[in-house]
C-alpha positions as CSV (number, residue, x, y, z in Angstrom):
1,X,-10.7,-9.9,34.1
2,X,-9.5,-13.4,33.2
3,X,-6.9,-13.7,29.9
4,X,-8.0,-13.7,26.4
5,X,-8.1,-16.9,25.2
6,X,-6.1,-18.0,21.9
7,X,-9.6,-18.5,20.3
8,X,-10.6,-14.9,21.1
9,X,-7.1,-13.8,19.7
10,X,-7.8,-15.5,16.4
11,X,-11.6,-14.2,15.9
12,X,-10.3,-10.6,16.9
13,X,-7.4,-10.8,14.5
14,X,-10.0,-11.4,11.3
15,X,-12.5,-8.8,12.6
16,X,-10.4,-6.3,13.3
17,X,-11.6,-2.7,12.1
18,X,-11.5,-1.8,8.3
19,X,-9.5,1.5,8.1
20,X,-10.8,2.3,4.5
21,X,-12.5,-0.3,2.1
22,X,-15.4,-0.7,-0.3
23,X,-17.2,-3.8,-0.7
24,X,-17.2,-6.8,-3.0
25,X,-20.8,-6.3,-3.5
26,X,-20.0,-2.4,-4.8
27,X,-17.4,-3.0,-7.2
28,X,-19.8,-5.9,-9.0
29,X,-22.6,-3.2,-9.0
30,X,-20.3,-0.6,-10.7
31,X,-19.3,-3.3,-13.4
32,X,-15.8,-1.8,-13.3
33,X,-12.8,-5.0,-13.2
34,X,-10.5,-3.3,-15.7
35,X,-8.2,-0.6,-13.8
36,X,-4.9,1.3,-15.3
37,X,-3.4,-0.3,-12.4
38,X,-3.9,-3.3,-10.0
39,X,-2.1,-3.1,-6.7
40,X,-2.1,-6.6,-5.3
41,X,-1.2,-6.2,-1.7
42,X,-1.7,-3.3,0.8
43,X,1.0,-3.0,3.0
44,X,1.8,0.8,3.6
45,X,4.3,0.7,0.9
46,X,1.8,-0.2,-1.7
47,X,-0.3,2.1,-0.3
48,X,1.7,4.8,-1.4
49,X,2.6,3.4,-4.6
50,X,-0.9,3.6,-5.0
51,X,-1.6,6.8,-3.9
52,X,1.2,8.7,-6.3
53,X,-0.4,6.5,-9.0
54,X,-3.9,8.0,-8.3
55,X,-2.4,11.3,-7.9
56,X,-0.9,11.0,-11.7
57,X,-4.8,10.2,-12.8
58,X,-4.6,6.7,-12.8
59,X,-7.5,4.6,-11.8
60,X,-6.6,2.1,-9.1
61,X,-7.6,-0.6,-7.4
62,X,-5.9,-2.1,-4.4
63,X,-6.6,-5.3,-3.5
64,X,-6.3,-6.8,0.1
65,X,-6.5,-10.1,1.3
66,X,-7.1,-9.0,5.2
67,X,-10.2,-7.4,7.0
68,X,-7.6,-4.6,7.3
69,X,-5.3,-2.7,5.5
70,X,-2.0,-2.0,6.4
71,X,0.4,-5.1,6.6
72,X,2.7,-4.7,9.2
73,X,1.5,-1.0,9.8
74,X,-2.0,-1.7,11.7
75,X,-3.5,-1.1,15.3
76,X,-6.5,-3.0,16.7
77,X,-7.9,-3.9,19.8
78,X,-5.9,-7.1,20.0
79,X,-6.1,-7.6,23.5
80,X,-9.4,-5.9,24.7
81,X,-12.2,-3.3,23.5
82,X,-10.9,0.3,24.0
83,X,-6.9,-0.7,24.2
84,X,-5.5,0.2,20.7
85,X,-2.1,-1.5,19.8
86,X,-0.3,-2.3,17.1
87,X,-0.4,-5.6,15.5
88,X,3.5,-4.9,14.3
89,X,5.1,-1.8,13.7
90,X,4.8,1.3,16.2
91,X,7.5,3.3,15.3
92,X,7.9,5.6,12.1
93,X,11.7,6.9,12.6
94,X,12.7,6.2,9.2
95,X,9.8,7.7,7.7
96,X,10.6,10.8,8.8
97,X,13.4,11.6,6.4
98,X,10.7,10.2,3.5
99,X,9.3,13.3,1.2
100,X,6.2,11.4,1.7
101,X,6.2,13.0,4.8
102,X,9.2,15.4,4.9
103,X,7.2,17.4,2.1
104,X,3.7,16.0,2.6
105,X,3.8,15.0,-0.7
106,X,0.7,12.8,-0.5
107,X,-1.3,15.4,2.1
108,X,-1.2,12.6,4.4
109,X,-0.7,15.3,7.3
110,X,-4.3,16.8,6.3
111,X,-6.0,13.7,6.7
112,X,-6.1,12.8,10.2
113,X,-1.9,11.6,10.4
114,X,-0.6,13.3,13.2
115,X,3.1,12.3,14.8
116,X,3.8,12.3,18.7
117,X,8.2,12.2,19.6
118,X,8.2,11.0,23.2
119,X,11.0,11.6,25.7
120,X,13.0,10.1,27.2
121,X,13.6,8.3,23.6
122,X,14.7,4.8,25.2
123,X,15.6,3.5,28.5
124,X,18.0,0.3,29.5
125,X,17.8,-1.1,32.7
126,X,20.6,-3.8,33.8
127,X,20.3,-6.2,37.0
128,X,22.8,-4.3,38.7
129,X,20.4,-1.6,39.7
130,X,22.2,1.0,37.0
131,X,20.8,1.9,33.8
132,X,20.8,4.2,30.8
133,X,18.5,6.6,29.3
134,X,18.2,8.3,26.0
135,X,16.5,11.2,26.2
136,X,16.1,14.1,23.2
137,X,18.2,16.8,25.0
138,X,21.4,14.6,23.8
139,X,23.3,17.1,26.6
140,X,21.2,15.0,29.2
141,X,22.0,11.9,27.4
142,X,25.8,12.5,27.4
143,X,25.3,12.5,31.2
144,X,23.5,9.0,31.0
145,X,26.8,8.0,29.4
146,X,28.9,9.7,31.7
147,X,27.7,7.5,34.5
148,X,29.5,4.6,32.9
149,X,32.5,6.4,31.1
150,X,33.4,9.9,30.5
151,X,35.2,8.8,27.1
152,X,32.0,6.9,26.1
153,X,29.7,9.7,26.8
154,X,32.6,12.0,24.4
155,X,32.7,9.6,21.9
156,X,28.8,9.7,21.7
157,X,28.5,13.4,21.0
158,X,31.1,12.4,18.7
159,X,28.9,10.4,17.0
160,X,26.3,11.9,16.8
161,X,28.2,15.1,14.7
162,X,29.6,12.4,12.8
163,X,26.5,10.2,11.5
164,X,24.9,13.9,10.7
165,X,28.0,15.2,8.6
166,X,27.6,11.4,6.9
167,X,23.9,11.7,6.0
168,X,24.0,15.2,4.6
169,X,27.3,14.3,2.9
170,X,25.1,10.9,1.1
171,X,21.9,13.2,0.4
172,X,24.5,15.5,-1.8
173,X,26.0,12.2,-3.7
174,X,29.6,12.6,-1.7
175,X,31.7,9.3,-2.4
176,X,31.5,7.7,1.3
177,X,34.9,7.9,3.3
178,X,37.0,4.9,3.8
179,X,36.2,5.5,8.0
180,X,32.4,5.1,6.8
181,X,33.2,1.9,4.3
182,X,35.2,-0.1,7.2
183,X,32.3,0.6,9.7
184,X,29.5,-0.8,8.0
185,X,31.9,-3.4,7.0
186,X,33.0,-4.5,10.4
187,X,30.2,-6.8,12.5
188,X,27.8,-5.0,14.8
189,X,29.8,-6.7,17.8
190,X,33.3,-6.1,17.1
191,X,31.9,-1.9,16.2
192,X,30.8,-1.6,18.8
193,X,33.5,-3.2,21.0
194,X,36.4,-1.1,19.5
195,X,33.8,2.1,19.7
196,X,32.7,1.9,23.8
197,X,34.6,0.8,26.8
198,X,31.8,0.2,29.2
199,X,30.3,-3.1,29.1
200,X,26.5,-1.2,29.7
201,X,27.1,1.0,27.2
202,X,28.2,-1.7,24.1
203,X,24.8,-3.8,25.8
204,X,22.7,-0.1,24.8
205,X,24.2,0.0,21.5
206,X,24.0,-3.9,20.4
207,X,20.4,-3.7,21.7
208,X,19.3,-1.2,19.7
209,X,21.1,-2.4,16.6
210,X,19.1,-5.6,17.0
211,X,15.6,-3.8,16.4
212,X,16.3,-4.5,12.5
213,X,16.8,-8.5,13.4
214,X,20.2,-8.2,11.9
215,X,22.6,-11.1,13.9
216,X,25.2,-8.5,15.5
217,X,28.0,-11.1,15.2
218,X,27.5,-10.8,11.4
219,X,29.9,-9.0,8.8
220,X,28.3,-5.7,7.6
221,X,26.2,-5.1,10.3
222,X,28.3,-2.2,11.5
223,X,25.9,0.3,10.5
224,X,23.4,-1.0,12.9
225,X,25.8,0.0,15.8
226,X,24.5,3.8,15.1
227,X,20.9,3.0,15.3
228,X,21.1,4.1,18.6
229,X,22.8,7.7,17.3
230,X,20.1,7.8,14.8
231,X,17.6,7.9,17.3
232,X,19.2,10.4,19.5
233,X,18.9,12.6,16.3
234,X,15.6,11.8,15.1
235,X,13.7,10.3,18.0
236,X,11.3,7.6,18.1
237,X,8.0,8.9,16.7
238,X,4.7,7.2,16.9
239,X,1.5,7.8,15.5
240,X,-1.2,9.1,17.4
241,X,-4.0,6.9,17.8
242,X,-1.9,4.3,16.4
243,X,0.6,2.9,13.8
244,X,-2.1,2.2,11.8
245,X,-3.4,5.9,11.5
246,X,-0.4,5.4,8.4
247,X,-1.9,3.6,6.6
248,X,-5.7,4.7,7.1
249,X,-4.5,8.3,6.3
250,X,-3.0,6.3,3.2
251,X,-6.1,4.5,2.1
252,X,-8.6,8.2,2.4
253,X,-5.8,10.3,0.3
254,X,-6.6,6.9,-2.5
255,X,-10.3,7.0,-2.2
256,X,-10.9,10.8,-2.3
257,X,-8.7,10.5,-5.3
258,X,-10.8,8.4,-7.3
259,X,-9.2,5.2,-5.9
260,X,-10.5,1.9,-4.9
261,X,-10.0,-0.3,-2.4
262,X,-11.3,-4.1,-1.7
263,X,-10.3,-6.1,1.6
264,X,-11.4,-9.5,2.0
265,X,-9.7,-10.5,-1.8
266,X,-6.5,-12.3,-1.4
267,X,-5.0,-12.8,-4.9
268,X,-4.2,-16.3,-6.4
269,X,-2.5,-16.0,-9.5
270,X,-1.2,-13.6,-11.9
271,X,-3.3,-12.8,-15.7
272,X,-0.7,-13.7,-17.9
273,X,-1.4,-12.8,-21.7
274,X,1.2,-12.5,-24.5
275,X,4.1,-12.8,-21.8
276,X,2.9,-9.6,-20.3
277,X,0.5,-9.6,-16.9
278,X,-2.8,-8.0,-17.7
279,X,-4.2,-8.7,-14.1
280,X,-5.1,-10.8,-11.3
281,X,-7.3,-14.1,-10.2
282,X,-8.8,-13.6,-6.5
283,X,-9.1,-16.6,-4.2
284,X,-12.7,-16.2,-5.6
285,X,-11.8,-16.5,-9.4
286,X,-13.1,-13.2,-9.7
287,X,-10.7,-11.8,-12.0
288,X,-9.7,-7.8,-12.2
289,X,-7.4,-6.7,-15.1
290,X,-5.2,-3.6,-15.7
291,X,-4.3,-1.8,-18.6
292,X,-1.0,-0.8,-17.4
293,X,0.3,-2.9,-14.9
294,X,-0.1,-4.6,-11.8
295,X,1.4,-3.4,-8.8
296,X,2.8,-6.3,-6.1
297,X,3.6,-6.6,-2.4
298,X,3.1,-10.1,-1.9
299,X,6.2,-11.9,-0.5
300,X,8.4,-12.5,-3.3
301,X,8.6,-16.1,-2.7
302,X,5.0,-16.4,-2.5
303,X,4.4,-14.3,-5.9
304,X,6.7,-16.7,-7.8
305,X,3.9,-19.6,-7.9
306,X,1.6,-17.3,-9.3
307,X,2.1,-17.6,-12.9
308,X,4.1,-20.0,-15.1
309,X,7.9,-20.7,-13.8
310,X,9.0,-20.4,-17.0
311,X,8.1,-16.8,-17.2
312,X,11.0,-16.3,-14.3
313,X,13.6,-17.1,-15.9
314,X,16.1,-19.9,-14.6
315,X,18.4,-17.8,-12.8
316,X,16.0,-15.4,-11.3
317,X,14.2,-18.9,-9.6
318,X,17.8,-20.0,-8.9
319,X,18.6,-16.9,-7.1
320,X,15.6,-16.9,-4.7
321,X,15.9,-20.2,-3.7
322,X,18.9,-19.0,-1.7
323,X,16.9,-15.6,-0.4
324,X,16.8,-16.3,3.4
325,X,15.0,-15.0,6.2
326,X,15.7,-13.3,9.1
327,X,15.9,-14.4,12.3
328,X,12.5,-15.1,14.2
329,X,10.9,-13.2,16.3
330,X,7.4,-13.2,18.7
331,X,5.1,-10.4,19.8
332,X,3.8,-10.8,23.2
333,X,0.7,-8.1,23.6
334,X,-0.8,-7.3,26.7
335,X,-3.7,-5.2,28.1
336,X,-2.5,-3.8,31.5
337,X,-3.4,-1.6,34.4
338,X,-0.3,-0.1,34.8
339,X,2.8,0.4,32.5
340,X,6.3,-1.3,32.8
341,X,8.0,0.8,35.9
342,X,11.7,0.4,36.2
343,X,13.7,1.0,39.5
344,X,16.6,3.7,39.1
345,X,19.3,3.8,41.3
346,X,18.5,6.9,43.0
347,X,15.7,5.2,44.4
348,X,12.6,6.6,42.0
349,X,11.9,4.9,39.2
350,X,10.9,5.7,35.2
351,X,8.3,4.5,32.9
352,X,9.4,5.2,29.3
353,X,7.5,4.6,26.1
354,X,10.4,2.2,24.6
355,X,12.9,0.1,26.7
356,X,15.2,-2.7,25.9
357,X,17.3,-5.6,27.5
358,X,20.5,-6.9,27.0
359,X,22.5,-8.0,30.1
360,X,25.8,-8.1,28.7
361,X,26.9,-7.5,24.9
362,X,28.3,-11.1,24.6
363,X,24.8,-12.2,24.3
364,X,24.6,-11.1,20.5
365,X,27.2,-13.5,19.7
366,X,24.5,-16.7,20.7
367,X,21.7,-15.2,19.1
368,X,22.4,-17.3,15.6
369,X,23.4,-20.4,17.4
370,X,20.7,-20.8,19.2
371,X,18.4,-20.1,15.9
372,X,19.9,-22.4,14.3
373,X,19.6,-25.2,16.7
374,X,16.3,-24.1,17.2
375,X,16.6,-23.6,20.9
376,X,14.8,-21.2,23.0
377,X,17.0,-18.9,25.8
378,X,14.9,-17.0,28.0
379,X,17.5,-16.5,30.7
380,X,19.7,-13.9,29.3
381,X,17.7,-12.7,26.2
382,X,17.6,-9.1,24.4
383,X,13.8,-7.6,24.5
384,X,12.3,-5.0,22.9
385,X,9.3,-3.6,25.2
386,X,6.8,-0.6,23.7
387,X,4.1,0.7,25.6
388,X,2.7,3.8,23.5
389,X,-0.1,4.7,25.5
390,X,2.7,5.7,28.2
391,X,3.0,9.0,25.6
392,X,-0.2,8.9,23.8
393,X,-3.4,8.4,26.2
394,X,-5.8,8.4,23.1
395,X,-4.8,4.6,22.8
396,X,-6.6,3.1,26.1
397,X,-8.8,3.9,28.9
398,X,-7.8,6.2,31.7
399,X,-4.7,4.8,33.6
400,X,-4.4,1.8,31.8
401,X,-1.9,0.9,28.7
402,X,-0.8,-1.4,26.2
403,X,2.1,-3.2,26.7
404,X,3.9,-5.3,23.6
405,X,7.1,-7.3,24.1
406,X,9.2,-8.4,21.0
407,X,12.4,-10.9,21.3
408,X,14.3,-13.2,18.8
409,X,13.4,-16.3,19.2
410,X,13.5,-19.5,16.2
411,X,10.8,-19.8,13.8
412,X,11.7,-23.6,13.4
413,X,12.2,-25.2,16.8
414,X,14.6,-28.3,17.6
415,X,12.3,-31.7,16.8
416,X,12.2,-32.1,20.7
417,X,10.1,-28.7,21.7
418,X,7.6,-29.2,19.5
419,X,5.5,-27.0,17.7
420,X,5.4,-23.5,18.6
421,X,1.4,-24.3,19.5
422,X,3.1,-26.9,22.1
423,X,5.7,-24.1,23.9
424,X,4.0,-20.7,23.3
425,X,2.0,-20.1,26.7
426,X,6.0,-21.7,28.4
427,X,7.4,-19.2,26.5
428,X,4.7,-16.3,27.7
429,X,5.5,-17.1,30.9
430,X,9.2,-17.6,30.7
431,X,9.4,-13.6,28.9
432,X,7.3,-12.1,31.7
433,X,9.4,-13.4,34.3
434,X,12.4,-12.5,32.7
435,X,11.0,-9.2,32.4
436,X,10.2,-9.0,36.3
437,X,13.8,-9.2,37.1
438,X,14.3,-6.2,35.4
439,X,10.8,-4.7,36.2
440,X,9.6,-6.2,39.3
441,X,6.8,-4.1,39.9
442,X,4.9,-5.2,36.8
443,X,3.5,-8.5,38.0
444,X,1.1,-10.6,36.7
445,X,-1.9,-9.0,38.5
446,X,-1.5,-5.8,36.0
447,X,-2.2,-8.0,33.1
448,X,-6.1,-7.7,32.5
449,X,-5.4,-9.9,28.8
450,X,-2.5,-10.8,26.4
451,X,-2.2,-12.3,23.5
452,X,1.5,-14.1,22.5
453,X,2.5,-14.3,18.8
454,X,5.1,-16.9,17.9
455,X,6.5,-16.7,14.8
456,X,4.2,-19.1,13.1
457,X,1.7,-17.3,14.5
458,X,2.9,-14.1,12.3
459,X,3.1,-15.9,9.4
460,X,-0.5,-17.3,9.8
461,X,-2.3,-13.9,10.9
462,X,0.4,-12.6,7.6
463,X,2.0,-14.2,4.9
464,X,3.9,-11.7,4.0
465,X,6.1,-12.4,7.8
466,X,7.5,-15.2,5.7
467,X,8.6,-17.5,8.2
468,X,8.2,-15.1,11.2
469,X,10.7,-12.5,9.1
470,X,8.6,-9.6,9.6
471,X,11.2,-7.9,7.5
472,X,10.4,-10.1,4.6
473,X,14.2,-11.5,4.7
474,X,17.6,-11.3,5.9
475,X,19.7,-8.4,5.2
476,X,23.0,-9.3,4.7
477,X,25.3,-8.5,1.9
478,X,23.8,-11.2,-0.5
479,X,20.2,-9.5,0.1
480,X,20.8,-5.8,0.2
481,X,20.7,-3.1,-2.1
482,X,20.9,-4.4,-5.4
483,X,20.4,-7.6,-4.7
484,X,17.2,-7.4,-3.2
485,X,15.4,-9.2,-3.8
486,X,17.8,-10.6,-6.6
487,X,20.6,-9.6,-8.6
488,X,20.0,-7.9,-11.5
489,X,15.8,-7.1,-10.3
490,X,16.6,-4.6,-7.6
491,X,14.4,-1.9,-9.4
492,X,10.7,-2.6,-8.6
493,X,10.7,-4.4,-12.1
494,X,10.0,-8.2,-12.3
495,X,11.0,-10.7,-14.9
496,X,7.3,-10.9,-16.6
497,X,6.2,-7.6,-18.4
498,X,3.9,-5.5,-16.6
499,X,4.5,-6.5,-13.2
500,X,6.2,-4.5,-10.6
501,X,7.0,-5.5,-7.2
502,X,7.7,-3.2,-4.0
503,X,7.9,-3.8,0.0
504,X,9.9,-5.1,2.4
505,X,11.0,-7.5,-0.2
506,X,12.6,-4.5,-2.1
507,X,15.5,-2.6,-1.4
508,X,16.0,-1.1,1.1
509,X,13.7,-3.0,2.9
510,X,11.5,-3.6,5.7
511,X,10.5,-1.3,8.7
512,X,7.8,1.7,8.2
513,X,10.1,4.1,5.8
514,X,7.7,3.9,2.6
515,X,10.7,4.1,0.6
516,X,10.6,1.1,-1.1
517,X,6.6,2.5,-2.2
518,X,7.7,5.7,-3.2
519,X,10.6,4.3,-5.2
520,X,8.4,2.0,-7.1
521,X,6.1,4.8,-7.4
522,X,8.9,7.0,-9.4
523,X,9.8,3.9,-11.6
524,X,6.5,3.2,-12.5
525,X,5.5,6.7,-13.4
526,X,9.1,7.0,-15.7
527,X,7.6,4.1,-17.9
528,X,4.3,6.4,-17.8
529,X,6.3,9.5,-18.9
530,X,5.9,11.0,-15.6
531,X,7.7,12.3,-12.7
532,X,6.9,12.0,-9.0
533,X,7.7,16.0,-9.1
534,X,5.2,16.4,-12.2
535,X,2.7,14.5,-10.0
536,X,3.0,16.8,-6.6
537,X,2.5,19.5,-8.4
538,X,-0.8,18.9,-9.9
């Protein structure tokens, strides 16, 4: 089979499959554009904003400006017919610990969501033929440590007793120890240099941390050092079928409940009457107006053109003019015949579901310089490689898989590279032969098609990626917690009456945890007169 072309890529990205819609045509034969609520957006954290809302009794319509919902939480056969991968997101770790799913709140387990936990839970290889793997017997793990340093592979059990007493210490409302306050204080780097000895283990750890884009040489990125310790807790589950199954379990729990949901209807502006939104304007004009409020998970620097600036307020538009995003990154898909294979030192070799690369723990340290020039390093650079159909064969045909790189890379290049349109199939080629030195078995012959994503190209195919961010923005200190995504409007509220906002634009942020929809769920039910509780137990 000969590579999809980029033309192929970009009709298969706007006719990938609806997960749950109704059409255009239907809602203008009902007659119904007035709504309690209007969810503009449907990302999976609106999606379960919307579906608590419907639970309550609501009537809601969602509004998509996609084929598909979903956002970042979508699979599609983006590569070839019959291989299912996901356009962003593949893991679900944090939503584990969501009630959403933790209590099946919303009944999404009933309707067709189903989780796999493959093991091992991450591997590293390094060029030195040694490497480590994370599997979910952490006793096996420690030995994985062990091979590197005996104190290491102590300290990590350590951890790991330590992060748990921490979390079920927070869950009870404990003030958090001053140990606690200095780590997350301290940079990612210098953590996790003080923490390890071993020069393969501090690479493991500063790989992992770098799965939330967060630049590891940054103040208050400690915390990320324990993302590895997290995972040896919880695991790395996936969906089966895909990480889309989310969000198409999401949209049948909002139609079955008397919901509505319209793709193909990007909104345009914001219904502003008597200071207060009543609704939304479609890139159509067709306008749709709610009763109680209108629900938003379009970028928030996006959502700001949509009605009057003065309605902001000065220092609300003053404040996100400084919102930043995060790093870059690309998403290099491929269709293969064979899965990544790694050598191990004993002379076999492993294919895990999730792997990652970082040579030496230095390397974090570049990362922002080299974003900030706009410069592209391919010779040492930290990858993220998931291949779920390595632990969930419903994904592709019979011995053959799916294969999706990810790597931190500039969203604005230097004035003498280009465009990213000029360097992307350079860079493709540059990543898989970086890859090969670590992999060498998976050679260009297993590729049957791929399709490379710069970060423009995530910000075209969704404007929510705001300039390749596929976390919707940095999260340092100045765009965390309450502060996202501005002081003083961390709690799903906007500035204009009637308007809420969630997503990754909200605290706490982007990946798939659905906490920022559930949260916005439970403060726009309190200004109903309802609980989230009230509404479960209906």
């Amino acid at each position: 089979m000969s590579r999809i072309s980029r033309r192929t890529f970009l009709q298969s990205a706007a006719g990938a499959a609806v997960a749950t819609s109704v059409s255009a045509q239907s809602i203008a034969a009902q007659g119904n554009q007035t709504y309690d609520y209007v969810v503009a957006g449907a990302g999976h954290n609106s999606l379960i904003t919307a579906a608590y809302l419907v639970k309550a009794g609501f009537s809601v319509l969602v509004l998509e400006g996609r084929p598909t919902i979903g956002g970042g939480c979508k699979s599609g056969e983006i590569c070839l017919p019959g291989f299912q991968d996901d356009w962003c997101s593949s893991v679900h770790s944090l939503l584990m610990s969501n009630p959403v799913i933790r209590n099946n709140e919303l009944g999404l387990l009933d309707h067709g969501l189903e989780y796999i936990r493959p093991d091992p839970v991450m591997h590293i290889p390094f060029l030195d033929n040694t490497s480590l793997t994370m599997w979910t017997d952490p006793a096996r793990t420690y030995k994985e440590y062990a091979k590197f340093s005996k104190r290491d592979a102590d300290t990590f059990l350590r951890l790991v007793d330590e992060l748990q007493t921490f979390r079920r210490d927070e869950a009870q409302g404990n003030a958090t120890p001053s140990l606690w306050e200095r780590r997350h204080a301290m940079s990612a780097y210098d953590l996790t240099m003080q923490t390890f000895e071993d020069d393969h283990v501090r690479s493991f750890h500063l790989a992992v941390a770098r799965f939330t884009s967060e630049p590891g040489g940054d103040p208050y990125t400690g915390r990320t050092m324990f993302t590895a310790i997290a995972h040896q807790i919880g695991g790395r589950p996936i969906p089966k079928g895909g990480s889309g199954m989310l969000s198409t379990a999401l949209g049948r729990v909002i139609e079955e409940s008397g919901g509505v949901i319209l793709t193909g209807m990007p909104v345009a502006e914001l219904l502003i009457e008597a200071g207060k939104c009543s609704g939304v304007v479609c890139d159509d004009g067709r306008q749709f107006r709610a009763r109680k409020g209108v629900v938003s998970t379009i970028h928030i620097k996006h959502l700001v053109n949509m009605a009057p600036q003065k309605l902001w307020g000065d220092e609300f538009l003053q404040n996100l003019e400084l919102f930043q995003p995060e790093e870059g990154l690309f998403a290099y898909h491929m269709a293969t015949s064979a899965p990544v294979e790694y050598p191990l030192a004993d002379g076999g070799s492993i294919t895990p579901f999730e792997s990652t690369i970082l040579p030496f723990p230095q390397r974090v340290l570049r990362s922002s310089y080299d974003d900030a020039r706009g410069h592209i390093n391919l010779e040492d650079m930290r990858l993220q490689i998931v291949s779920p159909s390595v632990a969930d064969a419903t994904r592709t045909p019979k011995g053959f898989h799916t294969v999706k790189i990810l790597g931190d890379v500039p969203y604005k290049l230097a004035e003498e590279l280009g465009s990213w349109d000029d360097v992307r199939a350079d860079v493709a080629s540059g990543v898989l032969a970086y890859l090969q030195r670590f992999a060498p078995t998976f050679t260009k012959d297993k590729i049957l098609a791929d399709v490379f994503m710069s970060p423009a190209d995530l910000e075209r195919m969704n404007p929510a990626f705001w300039k390749g961010s596929i976390h919707a923005g940095d999260y340092g200190p100045s765009q965390s917690g309450d502060s996202r995504p501005v002081p003083g409007w961390a709690n799903y509220r906007m500035p204009i009456a009637g308007l809420y906002q969630t997503g990754a634009c909200t605290q706490p942020g982007g990946s798939i945890s659905g906490r920022p929809g559930r949260n916005a769920a439970a403060v726009i039910l309190a200004d109903a007169g309802m609980t989230i509780a009230e509404v479960v137990a209906k």
